[in-house]
C-alpha positions in Angstrom: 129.8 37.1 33.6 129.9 33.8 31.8 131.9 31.0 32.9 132.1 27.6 32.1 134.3 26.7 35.3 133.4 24.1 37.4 135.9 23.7 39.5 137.9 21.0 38.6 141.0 23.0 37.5 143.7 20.3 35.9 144.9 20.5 32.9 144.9 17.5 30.7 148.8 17.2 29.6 147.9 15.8 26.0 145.6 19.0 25.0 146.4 21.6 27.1 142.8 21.7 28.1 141.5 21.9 31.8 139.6 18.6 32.7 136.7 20.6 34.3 136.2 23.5 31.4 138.1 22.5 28.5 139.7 26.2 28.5 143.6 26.4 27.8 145.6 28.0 30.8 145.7 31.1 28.9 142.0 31.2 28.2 141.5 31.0 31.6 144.1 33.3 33.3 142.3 35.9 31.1 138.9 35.3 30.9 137.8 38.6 32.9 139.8 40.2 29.7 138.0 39.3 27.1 134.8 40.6 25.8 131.3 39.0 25.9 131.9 37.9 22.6 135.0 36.7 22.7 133.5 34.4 25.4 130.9 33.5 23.6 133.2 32.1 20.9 135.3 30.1 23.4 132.3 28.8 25.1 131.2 27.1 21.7 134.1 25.1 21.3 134.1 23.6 24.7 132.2 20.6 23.9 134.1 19.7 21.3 137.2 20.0 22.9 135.9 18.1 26.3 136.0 15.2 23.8 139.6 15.3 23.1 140.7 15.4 26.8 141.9 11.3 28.2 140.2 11.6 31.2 136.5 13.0 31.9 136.2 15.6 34.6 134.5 14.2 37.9 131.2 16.2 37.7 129.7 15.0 40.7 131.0 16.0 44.2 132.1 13.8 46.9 129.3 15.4 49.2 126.7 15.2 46.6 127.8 11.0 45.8 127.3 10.1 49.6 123.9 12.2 50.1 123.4 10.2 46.6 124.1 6.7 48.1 122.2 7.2 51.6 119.4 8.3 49.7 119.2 5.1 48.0 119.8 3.0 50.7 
């Protein structure tokens, strides 16, 4: 199944949408309800509504930012 989680679950208070996903709390509480299609649809408008949120989801781990900075050192 589909999903555009990423695991950074906080909604943005402003749009209702999750920092991480840009899903509404509804969208996500039933996304193993809704059909392929339905899905799709969602999916599409994700990037648009990333746009909209204040703050930008973290996208990089803090794991993944130290391996990152000893590999540059």
């Amino acid at each position: 199944m589909q999903t555009p989680c990423i695991l950074v679950c906080s909604i943005d208070m402003k749009t209702g949408y999750c920092f991480g996903c840009g899903r509404t709390r509804e969208e996500i509480g039933e996304w193993t309800l809704y059909s392929n299609e339905q899905r799709s649809q969602i999916m599409e408008a994700l990037p648009a509504r990333l746009e909209g949120v204040e703050r930008k989801p973290r996208r990089e781990t803090l794991r993944k930012r130290l391996a990152r900075e000893r590999s540059t050192v």
